[in-house]
C-alpha positions as CSV (number, residue, x, y, z in Angstrom):
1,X,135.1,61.7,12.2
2,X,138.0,58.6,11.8
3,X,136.7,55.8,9.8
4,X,137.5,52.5,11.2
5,X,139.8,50.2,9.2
6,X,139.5,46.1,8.7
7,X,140.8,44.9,12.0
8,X,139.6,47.5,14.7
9,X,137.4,47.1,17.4
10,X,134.6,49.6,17.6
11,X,131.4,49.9,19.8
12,X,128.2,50.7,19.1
13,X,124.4,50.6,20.5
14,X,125.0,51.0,23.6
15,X,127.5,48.5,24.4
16,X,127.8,46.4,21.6
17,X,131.2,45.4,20.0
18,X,132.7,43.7,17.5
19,X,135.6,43.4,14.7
20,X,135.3,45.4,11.6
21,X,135.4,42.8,8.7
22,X,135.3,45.1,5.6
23,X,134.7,48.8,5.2
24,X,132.2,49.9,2.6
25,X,131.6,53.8,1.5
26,X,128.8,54.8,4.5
27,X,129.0,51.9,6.5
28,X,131.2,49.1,8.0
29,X,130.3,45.2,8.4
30,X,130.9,43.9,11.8
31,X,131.3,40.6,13.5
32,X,130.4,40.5,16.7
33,X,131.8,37.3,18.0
34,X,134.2,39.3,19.2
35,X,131.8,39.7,22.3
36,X,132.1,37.0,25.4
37,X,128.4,37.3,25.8
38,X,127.6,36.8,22.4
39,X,125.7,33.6,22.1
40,X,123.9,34.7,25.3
41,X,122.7,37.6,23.2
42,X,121.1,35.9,20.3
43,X,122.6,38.3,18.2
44,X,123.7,37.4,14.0
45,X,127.2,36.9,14.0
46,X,127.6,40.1,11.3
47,X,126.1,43.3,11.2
48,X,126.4,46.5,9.4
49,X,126.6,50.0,11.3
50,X,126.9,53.0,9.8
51,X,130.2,55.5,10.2
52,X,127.4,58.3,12.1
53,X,126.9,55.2,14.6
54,X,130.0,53.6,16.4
55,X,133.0,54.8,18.1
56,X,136.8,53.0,17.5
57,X,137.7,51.3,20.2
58,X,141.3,49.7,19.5
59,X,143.0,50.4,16.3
């Protein structure tokens, strides 16, 4: 499996999406203003999601 680098998009959970902010050795942190919807989603701005859990989207 590609890890993503600082700058892609990637999805996870089922629809979820956001810019990758810094890659770390099993995971990636994300920020997920990226989104339209965000605010409407009550979501933290950053998250972490492991490499096992997202899919690139853009490079």
């Amino acid at each position: 499996m590609k890890k993503a680098e600082v700058g892609n998009i990637i999805e996870f959970r089922e629809g979820l999406k956001g810019v990758v902010e810094k890659v770390n050795e099993n995971s990636v942190i994300v920020d997920l203003s990226y989104m339209d919807n965000y605010r409407e989603l009550d979501l933290e701005q950053r998250t972490v999601v492991n490499h096992k859990n997202y899919k690139i989207i853009t490079l």
